[in-house]
TIRO-2110 file (N, C-alpha, C; in Angstrom, 1 decimal):
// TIRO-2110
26.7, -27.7, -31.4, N, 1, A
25.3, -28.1, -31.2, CA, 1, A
24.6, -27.6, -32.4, C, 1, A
23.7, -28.4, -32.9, N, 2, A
23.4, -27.7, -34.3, CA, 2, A
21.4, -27.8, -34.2, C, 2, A
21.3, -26.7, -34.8, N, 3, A
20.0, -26.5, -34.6, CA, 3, A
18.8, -27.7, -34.6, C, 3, A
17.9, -27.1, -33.6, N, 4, A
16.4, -28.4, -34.5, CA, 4, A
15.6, -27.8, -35.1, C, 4, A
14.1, -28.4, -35.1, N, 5, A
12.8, -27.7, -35.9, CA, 5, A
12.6, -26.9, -34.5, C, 5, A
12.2, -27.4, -33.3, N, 6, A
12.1, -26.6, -32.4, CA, 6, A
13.0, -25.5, -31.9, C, 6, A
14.4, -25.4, -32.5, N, 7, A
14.6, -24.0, -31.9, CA, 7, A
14.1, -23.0, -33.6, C, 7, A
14.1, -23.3, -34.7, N, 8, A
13.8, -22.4, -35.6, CA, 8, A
12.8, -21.8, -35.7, C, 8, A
11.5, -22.4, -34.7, N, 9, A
10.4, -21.8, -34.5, CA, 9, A
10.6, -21.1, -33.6, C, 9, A
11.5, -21.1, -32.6, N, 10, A
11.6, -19.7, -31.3, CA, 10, A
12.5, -18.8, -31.9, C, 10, A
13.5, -18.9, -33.4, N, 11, A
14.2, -18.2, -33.5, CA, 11, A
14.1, -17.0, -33.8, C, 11, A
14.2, -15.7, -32.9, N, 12, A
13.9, -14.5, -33.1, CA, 12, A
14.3, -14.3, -35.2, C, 12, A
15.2, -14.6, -35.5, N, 13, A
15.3, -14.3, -37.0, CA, 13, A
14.0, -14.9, -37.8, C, 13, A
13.3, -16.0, -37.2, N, 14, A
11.9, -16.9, -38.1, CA, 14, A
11.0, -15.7, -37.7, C, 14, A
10.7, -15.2, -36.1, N, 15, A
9.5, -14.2, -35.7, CA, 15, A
9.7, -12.7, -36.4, C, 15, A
10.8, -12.3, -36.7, N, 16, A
11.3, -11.2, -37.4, CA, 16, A
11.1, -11.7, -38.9, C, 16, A
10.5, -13.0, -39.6, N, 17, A
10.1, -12.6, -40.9, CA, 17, A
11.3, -13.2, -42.0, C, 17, A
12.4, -13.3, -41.5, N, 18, A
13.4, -14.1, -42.5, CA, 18, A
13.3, -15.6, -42.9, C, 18, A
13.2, -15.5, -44.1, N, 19, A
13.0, -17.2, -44.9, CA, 19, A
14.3, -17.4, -45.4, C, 19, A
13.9, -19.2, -45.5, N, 20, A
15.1, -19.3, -46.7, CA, 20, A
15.4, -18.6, -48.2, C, 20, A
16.6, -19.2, -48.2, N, 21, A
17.0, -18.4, -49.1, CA, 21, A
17.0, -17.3, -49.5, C, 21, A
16.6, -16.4, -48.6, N, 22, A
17.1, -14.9, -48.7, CA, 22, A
18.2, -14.1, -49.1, C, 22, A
17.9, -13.2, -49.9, N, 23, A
19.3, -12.1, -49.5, CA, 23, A
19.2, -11.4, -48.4, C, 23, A
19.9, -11.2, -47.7, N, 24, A
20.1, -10.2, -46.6, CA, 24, A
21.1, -9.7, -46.6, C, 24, A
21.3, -8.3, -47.0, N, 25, A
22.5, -7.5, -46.9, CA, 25, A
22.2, -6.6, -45.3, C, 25, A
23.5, -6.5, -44.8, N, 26, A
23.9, -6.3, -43.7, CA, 26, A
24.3, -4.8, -43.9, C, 26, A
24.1, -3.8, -43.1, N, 27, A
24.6, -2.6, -43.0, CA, 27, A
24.9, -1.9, -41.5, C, 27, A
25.9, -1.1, -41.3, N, 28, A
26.0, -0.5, -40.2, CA, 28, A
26.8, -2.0, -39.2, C, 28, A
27.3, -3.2, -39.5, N, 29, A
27.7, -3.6, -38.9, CA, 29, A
29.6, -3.0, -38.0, C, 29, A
29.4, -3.3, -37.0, N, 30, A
30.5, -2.9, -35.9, CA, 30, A
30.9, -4.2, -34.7, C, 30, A
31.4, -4.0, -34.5, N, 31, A
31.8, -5.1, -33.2, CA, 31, A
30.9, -4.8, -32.2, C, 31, A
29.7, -4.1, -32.2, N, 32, A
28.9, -4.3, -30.8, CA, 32, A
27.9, -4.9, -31.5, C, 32, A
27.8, -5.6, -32.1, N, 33, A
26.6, -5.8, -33.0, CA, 33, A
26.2, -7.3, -32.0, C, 33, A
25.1, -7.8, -32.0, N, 34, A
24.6, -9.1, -31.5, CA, 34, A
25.0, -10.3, -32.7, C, 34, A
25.6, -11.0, -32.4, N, 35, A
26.7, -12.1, -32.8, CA, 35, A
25.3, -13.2, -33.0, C, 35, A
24.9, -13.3, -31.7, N, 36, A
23.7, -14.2, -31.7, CA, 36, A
22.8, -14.1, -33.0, C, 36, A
22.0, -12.7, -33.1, N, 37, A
21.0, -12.5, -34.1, CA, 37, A
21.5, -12.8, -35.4, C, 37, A
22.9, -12.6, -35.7, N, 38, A
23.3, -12.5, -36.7, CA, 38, A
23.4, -14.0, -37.2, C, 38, A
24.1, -14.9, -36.2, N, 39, A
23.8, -16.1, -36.4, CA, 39, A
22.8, -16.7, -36.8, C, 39, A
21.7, -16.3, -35.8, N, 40, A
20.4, -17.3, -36.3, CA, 40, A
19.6, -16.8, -37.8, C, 40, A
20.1, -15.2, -38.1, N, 41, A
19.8, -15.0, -39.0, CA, 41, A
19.8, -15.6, -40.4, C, 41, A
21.4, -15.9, -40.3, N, 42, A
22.4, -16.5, -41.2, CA, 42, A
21.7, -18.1, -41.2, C, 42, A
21.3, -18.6, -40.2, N, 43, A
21.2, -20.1, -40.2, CA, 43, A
19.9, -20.2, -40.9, C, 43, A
19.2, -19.1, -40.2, N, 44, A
17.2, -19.7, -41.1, CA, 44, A
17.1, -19.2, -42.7, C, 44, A
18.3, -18.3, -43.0, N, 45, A
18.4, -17.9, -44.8, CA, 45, A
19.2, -18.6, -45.4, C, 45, A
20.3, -19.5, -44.9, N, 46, A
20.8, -20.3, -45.5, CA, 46, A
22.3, -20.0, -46.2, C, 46, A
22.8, -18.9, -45.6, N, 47, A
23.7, -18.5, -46.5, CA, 47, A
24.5, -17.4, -45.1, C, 47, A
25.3, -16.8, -45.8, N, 48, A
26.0, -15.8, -45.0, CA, 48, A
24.9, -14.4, -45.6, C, 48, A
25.3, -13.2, -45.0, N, 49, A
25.0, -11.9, -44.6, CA, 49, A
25.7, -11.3, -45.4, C, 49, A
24.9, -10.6, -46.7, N, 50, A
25.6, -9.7, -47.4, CA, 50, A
26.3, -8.9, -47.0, C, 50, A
27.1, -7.7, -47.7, N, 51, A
27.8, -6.6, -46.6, CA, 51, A
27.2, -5.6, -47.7, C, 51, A
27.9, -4.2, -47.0, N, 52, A
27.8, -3.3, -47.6, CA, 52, A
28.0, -3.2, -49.3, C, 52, A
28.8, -3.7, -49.4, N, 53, A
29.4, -3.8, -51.1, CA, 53, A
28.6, -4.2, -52.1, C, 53, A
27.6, -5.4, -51.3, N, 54, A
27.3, -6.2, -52.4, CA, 54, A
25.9, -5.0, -53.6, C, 54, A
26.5, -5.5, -54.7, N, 55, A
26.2, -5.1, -55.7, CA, 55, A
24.6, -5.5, -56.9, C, 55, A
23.6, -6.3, -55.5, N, 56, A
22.8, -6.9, -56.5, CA, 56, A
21.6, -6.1, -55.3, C, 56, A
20.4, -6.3, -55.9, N, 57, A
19.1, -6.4, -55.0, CA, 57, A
19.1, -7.5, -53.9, C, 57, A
18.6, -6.6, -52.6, N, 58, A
18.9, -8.0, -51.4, CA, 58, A
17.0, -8.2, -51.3, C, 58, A
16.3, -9.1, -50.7, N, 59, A
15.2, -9.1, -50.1, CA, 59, A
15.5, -8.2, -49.2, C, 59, A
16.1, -8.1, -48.3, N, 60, A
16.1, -7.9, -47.0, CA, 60, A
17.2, -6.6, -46.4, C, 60, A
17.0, -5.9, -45.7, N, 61, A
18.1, -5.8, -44.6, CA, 61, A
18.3, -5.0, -43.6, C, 61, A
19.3, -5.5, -43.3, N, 62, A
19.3, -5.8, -41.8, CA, 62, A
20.3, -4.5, -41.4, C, 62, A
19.8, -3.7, -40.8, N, 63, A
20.4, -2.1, -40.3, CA, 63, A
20.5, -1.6, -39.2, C, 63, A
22.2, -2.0, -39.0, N, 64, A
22.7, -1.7, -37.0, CA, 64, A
22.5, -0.4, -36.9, C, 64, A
21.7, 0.8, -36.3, N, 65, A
22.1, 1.9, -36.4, CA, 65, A
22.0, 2.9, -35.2, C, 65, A
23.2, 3.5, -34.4, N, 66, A
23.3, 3.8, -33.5, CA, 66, A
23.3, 5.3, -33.9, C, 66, A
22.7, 6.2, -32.3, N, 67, A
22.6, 7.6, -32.4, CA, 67, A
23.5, 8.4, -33.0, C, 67, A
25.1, 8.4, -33.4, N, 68, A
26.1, 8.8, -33.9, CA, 68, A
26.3, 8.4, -35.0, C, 68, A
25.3, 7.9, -35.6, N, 69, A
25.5, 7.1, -37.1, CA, 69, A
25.3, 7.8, -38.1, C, 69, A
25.0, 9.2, -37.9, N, 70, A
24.5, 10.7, -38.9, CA, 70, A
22.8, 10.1, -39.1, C, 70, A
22.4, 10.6, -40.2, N, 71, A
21.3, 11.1, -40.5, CA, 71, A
20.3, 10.1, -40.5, C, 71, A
19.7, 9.1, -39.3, N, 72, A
18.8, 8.1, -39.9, CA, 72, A
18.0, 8.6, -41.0, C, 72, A
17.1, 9.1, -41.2, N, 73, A
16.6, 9.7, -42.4, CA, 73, A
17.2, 9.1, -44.2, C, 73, A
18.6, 9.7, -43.6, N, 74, A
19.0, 9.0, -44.7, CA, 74, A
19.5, 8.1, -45.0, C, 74, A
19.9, 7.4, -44.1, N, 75, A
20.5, 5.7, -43.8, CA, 75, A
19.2, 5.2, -44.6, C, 75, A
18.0, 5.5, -44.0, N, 76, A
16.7, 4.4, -44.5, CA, 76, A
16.9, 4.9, -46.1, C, 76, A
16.7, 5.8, -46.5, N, 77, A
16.6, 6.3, -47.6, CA, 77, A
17.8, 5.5, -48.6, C, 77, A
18.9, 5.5, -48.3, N, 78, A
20.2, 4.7, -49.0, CA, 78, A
19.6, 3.6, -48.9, C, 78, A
19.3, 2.6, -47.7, N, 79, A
18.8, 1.4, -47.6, CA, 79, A
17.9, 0.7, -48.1, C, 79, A
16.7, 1.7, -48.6, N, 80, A
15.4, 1.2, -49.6, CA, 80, A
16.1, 1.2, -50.9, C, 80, A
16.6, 1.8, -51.4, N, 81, A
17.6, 1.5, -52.9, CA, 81, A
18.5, -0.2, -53.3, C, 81, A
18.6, -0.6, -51.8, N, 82, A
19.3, -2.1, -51.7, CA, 82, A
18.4, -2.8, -52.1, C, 82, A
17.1, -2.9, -51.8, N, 83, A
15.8, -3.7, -51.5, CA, 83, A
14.9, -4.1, -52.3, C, 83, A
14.8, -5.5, -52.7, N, 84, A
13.6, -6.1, -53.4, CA, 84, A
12.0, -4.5, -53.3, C, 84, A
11.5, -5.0, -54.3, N, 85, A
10.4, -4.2, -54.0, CA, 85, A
9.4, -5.1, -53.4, C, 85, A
8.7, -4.7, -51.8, N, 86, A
8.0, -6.0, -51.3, CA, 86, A
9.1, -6.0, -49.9, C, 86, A
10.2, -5.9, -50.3, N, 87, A
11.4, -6.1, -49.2, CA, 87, A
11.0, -5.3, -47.5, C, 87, A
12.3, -6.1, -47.0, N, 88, A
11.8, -5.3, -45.5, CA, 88, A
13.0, -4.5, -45.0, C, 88, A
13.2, -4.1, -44.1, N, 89, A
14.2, -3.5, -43.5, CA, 89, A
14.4, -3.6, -41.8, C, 89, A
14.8, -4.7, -41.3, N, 90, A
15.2, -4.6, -40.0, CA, 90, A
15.8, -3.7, -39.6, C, 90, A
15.7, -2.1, -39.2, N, 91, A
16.5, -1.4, -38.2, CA, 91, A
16.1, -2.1, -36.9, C, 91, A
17.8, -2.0, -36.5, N, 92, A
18.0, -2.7, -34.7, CA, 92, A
19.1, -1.1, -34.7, C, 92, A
18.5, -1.2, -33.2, N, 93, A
19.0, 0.7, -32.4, CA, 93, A
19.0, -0.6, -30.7, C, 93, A
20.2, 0.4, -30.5, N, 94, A
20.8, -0.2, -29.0, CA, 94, A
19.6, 0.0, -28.2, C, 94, A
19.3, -0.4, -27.0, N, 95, A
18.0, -0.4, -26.0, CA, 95, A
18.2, 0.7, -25.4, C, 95, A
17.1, 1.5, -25.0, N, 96, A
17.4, 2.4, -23.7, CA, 96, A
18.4, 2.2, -23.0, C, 96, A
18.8, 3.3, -22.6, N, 97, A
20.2, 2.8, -21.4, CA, 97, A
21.5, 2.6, -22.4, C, 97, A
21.5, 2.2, -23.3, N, 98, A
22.6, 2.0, -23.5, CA, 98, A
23.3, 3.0, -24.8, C, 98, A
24.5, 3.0, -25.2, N, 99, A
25.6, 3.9, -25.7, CA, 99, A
24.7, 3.8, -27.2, C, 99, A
24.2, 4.9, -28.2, N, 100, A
24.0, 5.3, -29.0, CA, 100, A
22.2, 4.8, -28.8, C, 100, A
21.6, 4.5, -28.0, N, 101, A
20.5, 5.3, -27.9, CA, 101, A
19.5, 6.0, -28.8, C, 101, A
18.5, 5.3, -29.3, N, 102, A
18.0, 6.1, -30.6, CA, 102, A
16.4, 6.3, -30.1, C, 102, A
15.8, 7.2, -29.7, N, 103, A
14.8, 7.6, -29.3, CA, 103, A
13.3, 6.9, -30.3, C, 103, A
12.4, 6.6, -29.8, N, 104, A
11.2, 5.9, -31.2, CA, 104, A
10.5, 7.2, -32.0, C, 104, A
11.1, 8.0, -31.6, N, 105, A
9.8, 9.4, -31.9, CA, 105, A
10.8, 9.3, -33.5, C, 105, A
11.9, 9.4, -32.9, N, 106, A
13.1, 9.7, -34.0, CA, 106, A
13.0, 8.5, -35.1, C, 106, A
12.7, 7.7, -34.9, N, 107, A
12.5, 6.6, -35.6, CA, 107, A
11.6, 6.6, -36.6, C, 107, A
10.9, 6.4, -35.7, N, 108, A
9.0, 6.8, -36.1, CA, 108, A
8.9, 7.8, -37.7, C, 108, A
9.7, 9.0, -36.7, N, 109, A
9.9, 10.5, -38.0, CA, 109, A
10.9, 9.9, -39.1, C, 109, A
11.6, 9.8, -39.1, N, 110, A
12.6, 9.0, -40.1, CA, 110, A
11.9, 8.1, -41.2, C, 110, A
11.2, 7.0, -40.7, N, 111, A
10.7, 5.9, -41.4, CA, 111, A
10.0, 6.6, -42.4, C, 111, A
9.0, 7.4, -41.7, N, 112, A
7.7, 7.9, -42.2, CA, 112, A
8.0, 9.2, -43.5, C, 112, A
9.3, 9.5, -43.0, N, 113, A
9.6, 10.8, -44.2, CA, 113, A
10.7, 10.4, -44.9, C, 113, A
10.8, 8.6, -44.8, N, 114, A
12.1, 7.7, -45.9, CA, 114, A
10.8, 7.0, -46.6, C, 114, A
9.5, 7.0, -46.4, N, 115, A
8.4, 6.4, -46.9, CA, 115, A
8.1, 5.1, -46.5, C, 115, A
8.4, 4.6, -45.6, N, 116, A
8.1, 3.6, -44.7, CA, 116, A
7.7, 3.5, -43.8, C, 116, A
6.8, 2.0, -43.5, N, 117, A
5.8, 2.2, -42.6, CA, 117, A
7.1, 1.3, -41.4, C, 117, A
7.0, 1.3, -40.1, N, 118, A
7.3, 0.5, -38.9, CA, 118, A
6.3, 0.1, -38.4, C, 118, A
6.9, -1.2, -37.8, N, 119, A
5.5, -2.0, -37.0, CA, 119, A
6.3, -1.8, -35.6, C, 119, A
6.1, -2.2, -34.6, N, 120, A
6.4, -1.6, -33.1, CA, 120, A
7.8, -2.5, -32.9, C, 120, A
8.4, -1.6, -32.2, N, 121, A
9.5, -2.3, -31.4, CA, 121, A
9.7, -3.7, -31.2, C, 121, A
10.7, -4.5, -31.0, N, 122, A
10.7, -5.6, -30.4, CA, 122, A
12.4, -5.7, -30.0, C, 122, A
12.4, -6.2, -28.8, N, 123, A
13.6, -7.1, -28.5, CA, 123, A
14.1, -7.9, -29.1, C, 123, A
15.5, -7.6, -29.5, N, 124, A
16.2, -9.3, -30.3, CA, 124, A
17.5, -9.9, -30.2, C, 124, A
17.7, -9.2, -28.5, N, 125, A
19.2, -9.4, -27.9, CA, 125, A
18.7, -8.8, -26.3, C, 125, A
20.1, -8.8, -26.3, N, 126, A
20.2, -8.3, -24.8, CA, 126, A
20.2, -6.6, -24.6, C, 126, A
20.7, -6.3, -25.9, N, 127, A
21.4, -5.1, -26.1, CA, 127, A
20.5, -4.2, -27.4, C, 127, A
19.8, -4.5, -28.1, N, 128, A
19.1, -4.3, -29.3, CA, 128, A
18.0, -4.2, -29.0, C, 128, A
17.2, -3.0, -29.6, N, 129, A
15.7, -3.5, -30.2, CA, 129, A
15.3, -3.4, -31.7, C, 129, A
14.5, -3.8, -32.5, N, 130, A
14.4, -3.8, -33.7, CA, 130, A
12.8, -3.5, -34.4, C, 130, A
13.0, -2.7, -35.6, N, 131, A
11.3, -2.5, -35.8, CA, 131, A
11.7, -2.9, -37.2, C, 131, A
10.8, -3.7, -37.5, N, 132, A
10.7, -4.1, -39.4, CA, 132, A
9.6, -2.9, -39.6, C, 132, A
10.8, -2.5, -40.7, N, 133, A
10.3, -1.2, -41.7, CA, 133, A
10.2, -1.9, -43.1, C, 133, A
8.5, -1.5, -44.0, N, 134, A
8.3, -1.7, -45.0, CA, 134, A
8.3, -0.8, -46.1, C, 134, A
7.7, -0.8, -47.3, N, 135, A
7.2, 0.3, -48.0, CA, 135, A
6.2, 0.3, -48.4, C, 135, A
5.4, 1.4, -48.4, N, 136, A
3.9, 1.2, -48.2, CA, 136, A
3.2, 0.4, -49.4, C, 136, A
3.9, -0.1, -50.3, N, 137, A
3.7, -1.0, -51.7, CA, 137, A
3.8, -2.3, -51.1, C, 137, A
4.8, -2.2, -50.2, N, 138, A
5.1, -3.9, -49.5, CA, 138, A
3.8, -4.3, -48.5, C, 138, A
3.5, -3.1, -48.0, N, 139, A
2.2, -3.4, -46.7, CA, 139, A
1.2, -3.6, -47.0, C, 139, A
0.8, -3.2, -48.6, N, 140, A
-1.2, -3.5, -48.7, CA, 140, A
-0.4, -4.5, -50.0, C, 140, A
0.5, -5.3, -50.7, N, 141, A
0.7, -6.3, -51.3, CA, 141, A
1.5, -7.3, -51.0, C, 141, A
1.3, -8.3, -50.1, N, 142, A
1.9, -9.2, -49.5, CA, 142, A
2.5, -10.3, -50.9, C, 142, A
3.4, -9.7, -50.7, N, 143, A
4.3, -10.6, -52.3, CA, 143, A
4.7, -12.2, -52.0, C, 143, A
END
């Protein structure tokens, strides 16, 4: 089944801010990861999902990160070094209830002392929620 105009406008990766032709490098991926998001991600940028390795500036990325994953603080902090300046950073943390569990306080703290702003939570699976993190150069200069 292959996409229309009408599902790209519902597609959680178009309301979450991904365009074409993006880079998006991927981090913290695992097998519990949402298959789904990743897809539609991949479909509205046009390309596949960088990985860890890749060796250039991404626009974008996209960061699975579960409570056992050590030091959010410093995950974001490694992860703004990947990043266009202007770029964003999707952290997705499992939902309440579920196995690695990342509290918003903790989040919140993290962002704010990696120098990034978060805008509020959102749903982007069954299993995920996700806050797009900027840098405060990216939030008062819309590039």
């Amino acid at each position: 089944m292959s996409a229309t105009a009408d599902h790209a406008e519902t597609s959680p990766a178009v309301r979450l801010g991904f365009q074409p032709e993006q880079v998006v490098q991927e981090i913290g991926y695992d097998d519990d990861v949402d298959q789904e998001l990743r897809e539609a991600i991949e479909e509205v940028i046009g390309s596949d999902l960088v990985d860890e390795d890749y060796d250039d500036v991404a626009d974008a990325v996209v960061l699975w990160f579960r409570d056992d994953d050590g030091d959010l603080t410093d995950v974001l902090v490694d992860a703004t070094t990947y990043i266009e300046e202007g770029g964003s950073i999707l952290l997705l943390t499992p939902k309440t209830g579920r196995d690695g569990y990342v509290e918003p306080s903790d989040i919140s703290e993290a962002a704010t002392t990696a120098g990034l702003s978060a805008s509020k939570s959102v749903s982007v699976g069954k299993d995920w929620s996700g806050s797009r993190l900027v840098t405060p150069k990216a939030a008062k200069s819309k590039k």
